[in-house]
C-alpha positions as CSV (number, residue, x, y, z in Angstrom):
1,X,12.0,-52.1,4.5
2,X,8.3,-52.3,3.9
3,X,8.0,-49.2,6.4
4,X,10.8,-47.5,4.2
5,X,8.5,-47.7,1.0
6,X,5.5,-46.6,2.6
7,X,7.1,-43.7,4.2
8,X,5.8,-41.5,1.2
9,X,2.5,-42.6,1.1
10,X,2.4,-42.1,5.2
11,X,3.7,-38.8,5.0
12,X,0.7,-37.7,1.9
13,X,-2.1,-39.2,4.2
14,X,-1.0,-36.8,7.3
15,X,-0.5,-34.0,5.0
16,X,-4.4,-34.6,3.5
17,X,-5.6,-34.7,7.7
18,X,-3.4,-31.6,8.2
19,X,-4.5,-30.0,5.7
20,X,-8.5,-31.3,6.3
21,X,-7.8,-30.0,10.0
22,X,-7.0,-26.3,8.8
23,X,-9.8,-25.7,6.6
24,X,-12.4,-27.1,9.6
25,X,-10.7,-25.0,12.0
26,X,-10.7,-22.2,9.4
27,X,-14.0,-23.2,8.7
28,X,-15.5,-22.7,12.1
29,X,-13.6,-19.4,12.9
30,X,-15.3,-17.9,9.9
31,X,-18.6,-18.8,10.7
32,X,-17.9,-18.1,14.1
33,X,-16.8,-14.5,14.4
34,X,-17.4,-13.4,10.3
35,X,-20.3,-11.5,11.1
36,X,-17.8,-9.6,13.8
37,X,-15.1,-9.0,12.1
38,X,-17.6,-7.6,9.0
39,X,-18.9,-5.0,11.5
40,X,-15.4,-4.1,12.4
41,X,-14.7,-3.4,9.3
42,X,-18.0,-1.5,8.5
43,X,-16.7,2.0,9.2
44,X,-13.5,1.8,6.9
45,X,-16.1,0.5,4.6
46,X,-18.2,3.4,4.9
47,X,-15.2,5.6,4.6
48,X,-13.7,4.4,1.3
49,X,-17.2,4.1,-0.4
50,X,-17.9,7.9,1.0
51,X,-14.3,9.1,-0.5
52,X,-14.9,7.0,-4.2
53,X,-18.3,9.1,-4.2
54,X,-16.5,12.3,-3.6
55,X,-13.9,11.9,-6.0
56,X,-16.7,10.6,-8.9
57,X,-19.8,13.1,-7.6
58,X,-16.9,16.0,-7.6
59,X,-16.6,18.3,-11.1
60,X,-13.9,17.2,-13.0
61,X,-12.5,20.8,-12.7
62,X,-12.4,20.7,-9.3
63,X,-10.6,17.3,-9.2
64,X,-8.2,18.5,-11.4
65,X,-7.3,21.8,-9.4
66,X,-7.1,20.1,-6.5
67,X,-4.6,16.9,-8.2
68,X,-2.4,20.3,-9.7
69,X,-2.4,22.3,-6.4
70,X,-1.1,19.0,-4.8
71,X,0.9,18.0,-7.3
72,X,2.9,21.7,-7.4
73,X,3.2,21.6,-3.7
74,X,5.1,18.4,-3.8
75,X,7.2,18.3,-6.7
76,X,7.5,22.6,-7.5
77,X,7.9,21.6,-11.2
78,X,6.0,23.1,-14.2
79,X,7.0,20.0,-16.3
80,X,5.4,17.4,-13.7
81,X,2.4,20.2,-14.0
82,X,1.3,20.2,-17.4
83,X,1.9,16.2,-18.1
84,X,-0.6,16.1,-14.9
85,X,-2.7,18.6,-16.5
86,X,-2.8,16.4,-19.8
87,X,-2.9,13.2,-18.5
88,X,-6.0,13.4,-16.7
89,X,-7.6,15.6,-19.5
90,X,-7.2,12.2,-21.6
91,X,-8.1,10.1,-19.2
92,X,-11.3,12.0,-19.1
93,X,-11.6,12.2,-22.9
94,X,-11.2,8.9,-23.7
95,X,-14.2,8.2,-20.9
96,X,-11.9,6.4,-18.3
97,X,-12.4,9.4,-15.3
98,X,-15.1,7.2,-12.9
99,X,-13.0,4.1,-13.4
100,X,-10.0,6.6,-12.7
101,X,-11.6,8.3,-9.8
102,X,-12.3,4.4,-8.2
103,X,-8.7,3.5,-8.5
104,X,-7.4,7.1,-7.2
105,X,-10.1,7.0,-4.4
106,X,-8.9,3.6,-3.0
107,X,-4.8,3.8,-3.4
108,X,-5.3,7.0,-1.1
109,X,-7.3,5.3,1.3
110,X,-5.2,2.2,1.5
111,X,-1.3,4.5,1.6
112,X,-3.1,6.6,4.7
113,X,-3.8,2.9,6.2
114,X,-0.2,1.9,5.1
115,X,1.3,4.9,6.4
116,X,-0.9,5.2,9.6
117,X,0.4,1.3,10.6
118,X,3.8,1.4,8.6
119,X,5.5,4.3,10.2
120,X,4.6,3.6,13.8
121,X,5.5,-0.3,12.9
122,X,8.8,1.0,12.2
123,X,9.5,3.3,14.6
124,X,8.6,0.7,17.1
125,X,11.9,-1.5,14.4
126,X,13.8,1.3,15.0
127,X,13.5,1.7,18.7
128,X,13.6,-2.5,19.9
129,X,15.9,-4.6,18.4
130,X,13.6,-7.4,19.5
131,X,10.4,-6.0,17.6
132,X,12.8,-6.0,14.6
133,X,13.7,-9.6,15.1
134,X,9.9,-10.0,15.3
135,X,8.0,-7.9,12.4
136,X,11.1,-8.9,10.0
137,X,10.1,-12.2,9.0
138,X,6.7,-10.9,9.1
139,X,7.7,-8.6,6.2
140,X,9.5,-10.9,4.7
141,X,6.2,-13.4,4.1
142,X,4.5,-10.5,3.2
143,X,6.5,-9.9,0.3
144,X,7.1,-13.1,-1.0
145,X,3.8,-14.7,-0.3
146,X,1.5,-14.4,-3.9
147,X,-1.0,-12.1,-3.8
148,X,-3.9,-14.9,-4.7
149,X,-2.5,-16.8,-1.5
150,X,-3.4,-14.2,1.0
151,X,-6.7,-13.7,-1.1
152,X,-8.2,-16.6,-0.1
153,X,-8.8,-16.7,3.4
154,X,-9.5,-12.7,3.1
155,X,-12.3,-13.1,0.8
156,X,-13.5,-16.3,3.1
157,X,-13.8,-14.0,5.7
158,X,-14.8,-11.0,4.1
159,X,-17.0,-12.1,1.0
160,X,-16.2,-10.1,-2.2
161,X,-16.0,-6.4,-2.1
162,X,-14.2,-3.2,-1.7
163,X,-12.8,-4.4,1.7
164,X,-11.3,-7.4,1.1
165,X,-9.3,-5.8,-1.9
166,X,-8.4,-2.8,0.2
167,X,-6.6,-5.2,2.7
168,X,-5.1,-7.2,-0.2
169,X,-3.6,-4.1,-1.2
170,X,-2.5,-2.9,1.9
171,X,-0.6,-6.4,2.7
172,X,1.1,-6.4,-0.2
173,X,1.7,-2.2,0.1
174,X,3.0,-1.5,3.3
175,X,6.5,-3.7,3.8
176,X,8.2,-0.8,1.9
177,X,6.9,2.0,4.5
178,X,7.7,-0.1,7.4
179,X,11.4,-0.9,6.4
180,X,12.2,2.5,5.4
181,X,11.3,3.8,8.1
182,X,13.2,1.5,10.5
183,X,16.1,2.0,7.9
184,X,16.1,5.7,8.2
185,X,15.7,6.5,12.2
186,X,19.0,4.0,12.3
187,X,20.9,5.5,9.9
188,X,20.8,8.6,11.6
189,X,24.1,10.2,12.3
190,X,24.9,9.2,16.4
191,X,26.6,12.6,16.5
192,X,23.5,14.3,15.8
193,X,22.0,12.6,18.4
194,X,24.7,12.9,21.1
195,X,24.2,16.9,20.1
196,X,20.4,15.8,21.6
197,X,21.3,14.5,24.3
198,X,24.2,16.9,25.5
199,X,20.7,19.8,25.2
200,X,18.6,17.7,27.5
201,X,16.2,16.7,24.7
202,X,14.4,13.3,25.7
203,X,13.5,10.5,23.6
204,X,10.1,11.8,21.7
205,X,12.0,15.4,21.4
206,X,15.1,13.5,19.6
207,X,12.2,11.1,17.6
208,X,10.3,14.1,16.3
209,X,12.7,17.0,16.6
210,X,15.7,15.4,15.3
211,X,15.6,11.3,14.2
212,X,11.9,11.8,12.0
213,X,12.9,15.1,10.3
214,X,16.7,13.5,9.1
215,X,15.0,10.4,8.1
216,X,12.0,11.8,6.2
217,X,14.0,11.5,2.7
218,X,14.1,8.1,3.4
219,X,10.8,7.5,4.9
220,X,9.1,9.6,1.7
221,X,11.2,7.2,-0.4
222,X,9.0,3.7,1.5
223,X,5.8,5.8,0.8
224,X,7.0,6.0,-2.7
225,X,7.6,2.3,-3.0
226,X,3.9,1.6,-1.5
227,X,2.0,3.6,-3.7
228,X,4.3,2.1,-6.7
229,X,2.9,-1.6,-5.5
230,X,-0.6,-0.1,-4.0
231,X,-1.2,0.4,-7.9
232,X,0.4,-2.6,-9.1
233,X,-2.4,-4.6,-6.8
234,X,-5.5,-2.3,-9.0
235,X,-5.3,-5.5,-11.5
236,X,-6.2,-8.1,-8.8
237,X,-8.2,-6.5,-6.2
238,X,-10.4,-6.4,-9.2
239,X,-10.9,-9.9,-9.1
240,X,-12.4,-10.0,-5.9
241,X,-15.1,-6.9,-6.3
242,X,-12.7,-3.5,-6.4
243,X,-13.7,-1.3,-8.9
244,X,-11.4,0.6,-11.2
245,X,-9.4,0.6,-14.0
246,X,-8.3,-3.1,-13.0
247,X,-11.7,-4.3,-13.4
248,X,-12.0,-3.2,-17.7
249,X,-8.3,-4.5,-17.4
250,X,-9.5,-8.2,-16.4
251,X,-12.6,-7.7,-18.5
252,X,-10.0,-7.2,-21.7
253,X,-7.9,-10.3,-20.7
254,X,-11.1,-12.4,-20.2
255,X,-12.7,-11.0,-23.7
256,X,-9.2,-10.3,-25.5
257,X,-10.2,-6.9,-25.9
258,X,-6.7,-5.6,-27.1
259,X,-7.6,-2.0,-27.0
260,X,-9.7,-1.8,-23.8
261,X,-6.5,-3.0,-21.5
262,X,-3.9,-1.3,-23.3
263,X,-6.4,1.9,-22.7
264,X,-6.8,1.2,-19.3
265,X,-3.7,-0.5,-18.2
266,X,-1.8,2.7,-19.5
267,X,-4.1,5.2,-17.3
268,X,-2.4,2.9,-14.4
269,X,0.7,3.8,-15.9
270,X,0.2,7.6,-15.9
271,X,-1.3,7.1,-12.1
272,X,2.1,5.3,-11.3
273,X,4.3,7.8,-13.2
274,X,2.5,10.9,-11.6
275,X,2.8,9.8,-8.3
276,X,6.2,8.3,-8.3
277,X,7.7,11.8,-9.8
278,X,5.3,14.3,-7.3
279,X,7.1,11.9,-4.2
280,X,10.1,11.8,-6.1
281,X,10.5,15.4,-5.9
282,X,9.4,16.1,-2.6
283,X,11.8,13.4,-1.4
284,X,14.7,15.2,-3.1
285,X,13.7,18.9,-1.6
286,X,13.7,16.8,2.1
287,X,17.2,15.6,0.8
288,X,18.1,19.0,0.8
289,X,16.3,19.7,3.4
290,X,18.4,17.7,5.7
291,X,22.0,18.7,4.0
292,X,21.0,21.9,5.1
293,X,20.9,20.9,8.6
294,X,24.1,18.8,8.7
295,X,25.8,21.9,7.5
């Protein structure tokens, strides 16, 4: 009986010695191989503090002509052009372009990372059963797991800066693009690929000639979704060192500056609503895209 009462107490002092044992061993690893995995990391760093100075060094006018050109080519509609057009005219008016430019500058960088791993990640689903069982529950921690969570040992390896919140981003990013990928190569019609087989096409011709062009609609629809949470991590990679529009954002909420975040925290907004109807569109033209080839 007196074992039966102690039980709880038993069970707290292992869980403190667990818990003492991963931080030493976390410890250790970090003093251990920091400084290595800092210098593999050094060139991505280099990258993304290159591509923020292009996009701030750049003319406005040029940024803008080049956000319209892109933003015709994927959506092909006038309306989607002239709120672009005005939006980032007030975002430069109401002096929020460099902060702007910071934020745009790393949700690029970090959707070519999430789209670079995601889409290989879930071809790989699509192809192995078994690496679906695998990656899965993977996903599944990434998307549940709080952001501040995964922080923690990120910035203990990494220090504060523009690295650390670009991998925060991309953890919480990229389950979308990997899912929707796997999703899209299996929903593929088996007739389609019988068709495939029956012309002697082997299995990268039926990937890229038939399985990846039928399941772009889908696939544009994950990059979608990633940018969508890309910019709904500006707020907290800001916390760590990230600069951007998250960074007056958290200086508002710190100094209950009412005006600075709702300034700010609505330029994310246009940033999310530009983006989501440009990939919107595009996804609908693959849609149509791909009826055309069923008929």
């Amino acid at each position: 009986m007196n074992w039966f009462f102690q039980f709880p107490e038993m069970g707290r002092s292992e869980l403190r010695e667990f818990k003492k044992s991963i931080d030493f061993a976390f410890r250790d690893f970090s003093r251990t191989y920091g400084e290595n995995i800092e210098n593999f990391f050094e060139p991505l760093l280099m990258f993304l503090v290159w591509f923020e100075k292009l996009f701030i060094n750049t003319p406005w006018p040029i940024i803008i002509a080049g956000i319209l050109l892109l933003a015709w080519l994927g959506s092909r509609s006038i309306s989607i052009l002239i709120g672009t057009l005005i939006s980032f005219l007030l975002i430069g008016y109401f002096g929020m372009w460099e902060d702007t430019m910071s934020t745009l500058a790393i949700i690029l960088v970090a959707t070519i990372l999430c789209i670079s791993i995601g889409i290989p990640t879930g071809i790989a689903m699509a192809r192995s059963d078994r690496v679906q069982i695998i990656v899965l529950p993977i996903l599944d921690v990434m998307q549940t797991i709080p952001s501040f969570v995964y922080l923690i040992p990120v910035v203990m390896l990494l220090g504060i800066g523009k690295v650390p919140g670009l991998i925060a981003v991309c953890i919480y990013a990229i389950p979308p693009v990997v899912r929707l990928t796997n999703l899209g190569i299996r929903l593929v019609d088996k007739a389609v690929l019988e068709a495939a087989d029956s012309f002697g096409a082997n299995y990268w011709q039926k990937l890229f000639g038939v399985q990846m062009p039928l399941a772009l609609p889908t696939i544009f629809a994950g990059i979608n979704q990633t940018i969508m949470m890309a910019l709904a991590m500006v707020v907290i990679a800001s916390m760590i060192g990230v600069k951007g529009l998250g960074l007056p954002v958290l200086r508002a909420v710190s100094n209950q500056y009412l005006a600075l975040g709702l300034m700010n925290g609505l330029a994310i907004v246009v940033l999310a609503i530009i983006f989501d109807r440009v990939t919107q569109k595009f996804g609908l033209r693959m849609q149509k895209y791909r009826k055309e080839i069923k008929d």
